[in-house]
N, C-alpha and C positions, 0 to 999 in steps of 0.2 A: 269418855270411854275408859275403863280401866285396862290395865296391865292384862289380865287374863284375858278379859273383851277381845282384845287386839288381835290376841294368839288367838282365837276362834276365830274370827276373820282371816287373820295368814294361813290359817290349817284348810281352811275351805276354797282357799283360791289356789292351793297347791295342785300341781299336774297342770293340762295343758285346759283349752277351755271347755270342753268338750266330755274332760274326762277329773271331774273333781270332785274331793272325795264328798259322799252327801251327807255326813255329819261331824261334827269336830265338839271333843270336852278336853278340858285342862281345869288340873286342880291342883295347888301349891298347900302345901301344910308348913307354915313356920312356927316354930316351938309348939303352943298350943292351939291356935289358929289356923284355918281352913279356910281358903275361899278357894268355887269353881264356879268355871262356865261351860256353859254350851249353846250351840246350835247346830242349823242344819236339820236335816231328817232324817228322824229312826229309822221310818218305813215314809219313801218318798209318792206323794201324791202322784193320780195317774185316773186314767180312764177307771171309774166306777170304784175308785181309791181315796179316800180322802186323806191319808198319810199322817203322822206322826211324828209330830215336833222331838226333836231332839232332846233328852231333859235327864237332870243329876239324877234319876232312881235309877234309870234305866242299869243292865249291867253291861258291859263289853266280851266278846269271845278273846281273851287275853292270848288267843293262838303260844308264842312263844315268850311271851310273860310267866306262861306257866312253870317256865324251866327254874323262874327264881322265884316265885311265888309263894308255889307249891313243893317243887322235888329239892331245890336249895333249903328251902327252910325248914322242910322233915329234913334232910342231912343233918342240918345243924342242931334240931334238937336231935335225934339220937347220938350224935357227935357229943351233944352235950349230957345224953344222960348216961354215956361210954359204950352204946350199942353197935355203934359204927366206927371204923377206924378206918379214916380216911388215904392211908398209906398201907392198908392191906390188897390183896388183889382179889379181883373180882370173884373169881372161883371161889373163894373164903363164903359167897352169899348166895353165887349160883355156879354150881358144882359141873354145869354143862358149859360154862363158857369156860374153853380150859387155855386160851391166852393167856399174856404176860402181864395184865395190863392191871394198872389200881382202878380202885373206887376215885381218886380225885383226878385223875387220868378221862374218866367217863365227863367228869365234871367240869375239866377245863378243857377237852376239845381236843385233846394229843394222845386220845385211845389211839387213832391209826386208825378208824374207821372211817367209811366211806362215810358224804352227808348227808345222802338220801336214797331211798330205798320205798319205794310202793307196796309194804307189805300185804296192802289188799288185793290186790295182784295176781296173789297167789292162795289156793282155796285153803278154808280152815276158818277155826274158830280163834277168838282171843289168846287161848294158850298155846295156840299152833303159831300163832304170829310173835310172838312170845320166845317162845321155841327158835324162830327160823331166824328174829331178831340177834339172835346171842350164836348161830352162825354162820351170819356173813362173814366171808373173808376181807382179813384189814388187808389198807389199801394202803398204808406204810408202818414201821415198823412203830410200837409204841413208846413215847416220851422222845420223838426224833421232829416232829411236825404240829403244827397247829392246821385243823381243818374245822369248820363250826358241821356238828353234825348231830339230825334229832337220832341216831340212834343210841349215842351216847347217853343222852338224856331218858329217853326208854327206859335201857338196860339198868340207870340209876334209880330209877321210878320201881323197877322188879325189884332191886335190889331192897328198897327200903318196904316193898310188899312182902319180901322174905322172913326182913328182921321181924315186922310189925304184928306179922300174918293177917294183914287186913289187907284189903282192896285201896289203892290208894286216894279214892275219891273217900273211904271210910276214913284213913291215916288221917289223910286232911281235914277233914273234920272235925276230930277228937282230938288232934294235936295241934293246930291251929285255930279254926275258925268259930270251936264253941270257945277255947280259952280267951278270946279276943274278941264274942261276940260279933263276928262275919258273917253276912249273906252268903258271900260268895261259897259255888259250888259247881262241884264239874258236871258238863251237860249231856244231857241235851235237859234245856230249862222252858218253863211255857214261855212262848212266844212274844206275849203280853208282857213278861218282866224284860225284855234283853234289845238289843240294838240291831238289825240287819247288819249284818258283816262281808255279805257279796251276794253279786246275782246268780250265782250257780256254782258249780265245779268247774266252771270253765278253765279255770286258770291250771289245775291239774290236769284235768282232760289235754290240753296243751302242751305243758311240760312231757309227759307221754309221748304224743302226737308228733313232737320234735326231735325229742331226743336232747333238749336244752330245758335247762342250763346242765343235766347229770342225763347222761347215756343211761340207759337200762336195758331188760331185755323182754319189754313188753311192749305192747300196743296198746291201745285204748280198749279194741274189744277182750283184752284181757281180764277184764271188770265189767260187769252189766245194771254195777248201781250207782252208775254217775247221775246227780243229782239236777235235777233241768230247774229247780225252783227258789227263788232268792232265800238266802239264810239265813233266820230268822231262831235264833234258840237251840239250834243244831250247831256242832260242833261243826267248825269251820276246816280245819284239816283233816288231811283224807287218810291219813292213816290212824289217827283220834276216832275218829269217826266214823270209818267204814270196815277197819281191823281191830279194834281194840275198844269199843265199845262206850267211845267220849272218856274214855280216862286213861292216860295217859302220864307217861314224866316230861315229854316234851310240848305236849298244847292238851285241851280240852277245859282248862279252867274257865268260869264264867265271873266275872266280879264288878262292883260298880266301883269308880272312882275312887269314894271314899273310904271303900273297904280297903282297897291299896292304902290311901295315905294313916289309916290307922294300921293296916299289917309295918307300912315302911316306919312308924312312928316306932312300933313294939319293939322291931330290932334294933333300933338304932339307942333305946332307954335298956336294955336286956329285960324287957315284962316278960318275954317267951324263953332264955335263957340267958345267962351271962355274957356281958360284952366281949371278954375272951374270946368266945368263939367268932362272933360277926369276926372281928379283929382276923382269926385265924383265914377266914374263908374271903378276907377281904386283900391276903397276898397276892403279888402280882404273880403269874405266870413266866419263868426263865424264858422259854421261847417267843410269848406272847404277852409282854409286858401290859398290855392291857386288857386282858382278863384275868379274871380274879377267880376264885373256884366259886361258879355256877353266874355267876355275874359277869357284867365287863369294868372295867376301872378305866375311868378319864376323867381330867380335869378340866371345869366349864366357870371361867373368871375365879373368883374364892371360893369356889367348891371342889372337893375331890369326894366324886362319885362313884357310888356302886349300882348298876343298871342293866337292863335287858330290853329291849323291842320286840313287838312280835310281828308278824308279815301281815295281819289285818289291819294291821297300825297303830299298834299299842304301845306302852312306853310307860316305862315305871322305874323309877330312882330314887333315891336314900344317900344323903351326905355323910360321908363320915366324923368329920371335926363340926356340923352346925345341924341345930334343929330342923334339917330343911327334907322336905319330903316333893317327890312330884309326879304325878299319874294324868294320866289322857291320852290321847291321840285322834286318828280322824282315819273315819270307816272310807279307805283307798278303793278298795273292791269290789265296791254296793255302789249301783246308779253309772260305773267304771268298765266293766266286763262284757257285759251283754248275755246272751243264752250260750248253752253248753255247741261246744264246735265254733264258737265266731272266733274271726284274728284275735288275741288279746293283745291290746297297745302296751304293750309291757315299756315302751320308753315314752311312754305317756303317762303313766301313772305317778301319784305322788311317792314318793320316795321315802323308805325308813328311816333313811339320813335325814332327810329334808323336815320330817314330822319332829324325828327327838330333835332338831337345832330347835324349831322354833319353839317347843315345851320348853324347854333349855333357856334362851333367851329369855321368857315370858317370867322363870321363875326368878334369874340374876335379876331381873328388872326389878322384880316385887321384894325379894330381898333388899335390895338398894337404899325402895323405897321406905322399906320396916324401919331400916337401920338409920335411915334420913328423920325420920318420924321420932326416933327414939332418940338422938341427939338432941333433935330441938328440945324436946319436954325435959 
């Protein structure tokens, strides 16, 4: 069994037993080289179902991979082509949010904003969520705290829809993913190309319903489009999804593996801009020494990483000093949840920590063995 093998197998037996996730992919890029795995089920067999094997075309709901994928790395190329000035404050791009706060403030988590917010919630279109996004009141003052929060990411996403004047699923496009030859794009995508990502909205519907883990000041019948059917090419977040119309700066990205380890490969060579910048956006944080702006920074044996997870179970990383790239995770939410309204085993499910260790692991292992392989010869 190889090195990745392995890690498809650990990813699938993670959670309790009951509750595991029902597919798992991992893909390592060293220098020019790529291997991945998978298994598990895209769409799991069932009564009058015959399901769908797990498999490399497929794409993933990158939920909050999108934060670095997409909204990180438009920063960085308009950073690089001098359109954005990452020490300027936000007002500079959107004239309604009249706080204190910078552009890399949004980007590293110490706006002072709350981290969650149901903006579907509350009635209106896209630009009405938009709108109400930019005024929520902060919940500490800015450049005092670290809180990981998607409105931050949002209001970064408007911000580079301002400079761009395009739609950020178009930005992405044109300044990523034709330059670089990417599938990947934001959803909602046919069904047939992408991965089930959970059995419903449960998991929102829930958070609501408690008031955990973020208090709010709704209910569930606040909203009447919760979703009762496994997702499938729909964007998995509910404010991507149900307020903003699958495009967003903090989730609605859709990408396969691959497409990750050639976006993680491009910034790491500067094909999409000068290494300067990665370098710049790859600072650690005063307050929060391991995030980096739009990214998080830690180091995993001879690797110092720049990374992000996203709560479907995604995970995407890029070395700074080594040709090493790494993308995958395992769909926690799908085959895990059950229909909209049931308990959710929330301390039963696999764990974001638990999915990047074992990618993590899987890739120092393969590195090891490159490096073992290359000594001998």
């Amino acid at each position: 069994m190889t090195a990745l093998a392995d890690v498809v197998d650990r990813l699938l037996a993670l959670g309790d037993e009951r509750h595991r996730p029902a597919s798992a992919i991992v893909g390592v890029r060293i220098g020019s080289k790529s291997q991945v795995e998978a298994g598990g089920w895209a769409v799991l067999p069932g009564p009058g179902i015959a399901g769908v094997p797990m498999n490399r075309p497929l794409a993933l709901d990158l939920a909050s991979v999108t934060k670095v994928a997409s909204t990180t790395t438009l920063a960085m190329s308009l950073v690089a082509e001098g359109q954005l000035d990452l020490e300027s404050p936000v007002r500079r791009y959107l004239p309604q949010f009249v706080r204190d706060v910078t552009v890399e403030q949004l980007l590293t988590h110490t706006a002072g904003l709350p981290p969650w917010w149901p903006l579907y919630c509350e009635p209106g279109d896209r630009d009405t969520a938009l709108h109400r996004a930019q005024t929520i009141p902060l919940a500490a003052a800015p450049g005092t705290t670290w809180t990981y929060s998607d409105l931050g990411l949002i209001l970064a996403g408007l911000v580079i829809e301002r400079i761009t004047s395009l739609n950020q699923a178009e930005a992405f496009q044109k300044l990523v993913a034709e330059p670089l030859a990417l599938t990947a794009s934001y959803g909602s995508i046919p069904a047939g190309q992408a991965v089930t990502s959970a059995d419903s909205d449960a998991y929102e519907f829930q958070m609501i319903a408690t008031g955990r883990p973020y208090a709010v000041p709704f209910t569930t019948g606040s909203f009447e489009g919760w979703r009762q059917r496994a997702l499938r090419g729909e964007v998995n977040d509910g404010n991507a999804a149900h307020a903003l119309g699958g495009v967003a700066g903090h989730a609605g990205l859709f990408s396969t593996v691959d497409d990750l380890l050639r976006l993680g490969a491009a910034l790491q060579s500067g094909e999409l801009f000068g290494r300067e910048v990665l370098e710049r956006f790859a600072r650690p944080t005063t307050i929060q020494p391991d995030q980096a702006v739009g990214f998080r920074r830690t180091t995993e044996g001879p690797l110092t990483l720049l990374h992000h997870g996203g709560f479907t179970g995604t995970f995407f990383a890029l070395a700074l000093e080594r040709p090493v790239v790494i993308a995958g995770g395992a769909m926690r939410l799908y085959g895990t949840l059950g229909p909209l309204g049931s308990a959710v085993p929330t301390d039963r499910l696999a764990t974001g920590a638990e999915i990047n260790a074992c990618l993590l692991d899987g890739a120092v292992q393969l590195l090891d063995q490159s490096e073992t392989a290359s000594e001998e010869r």
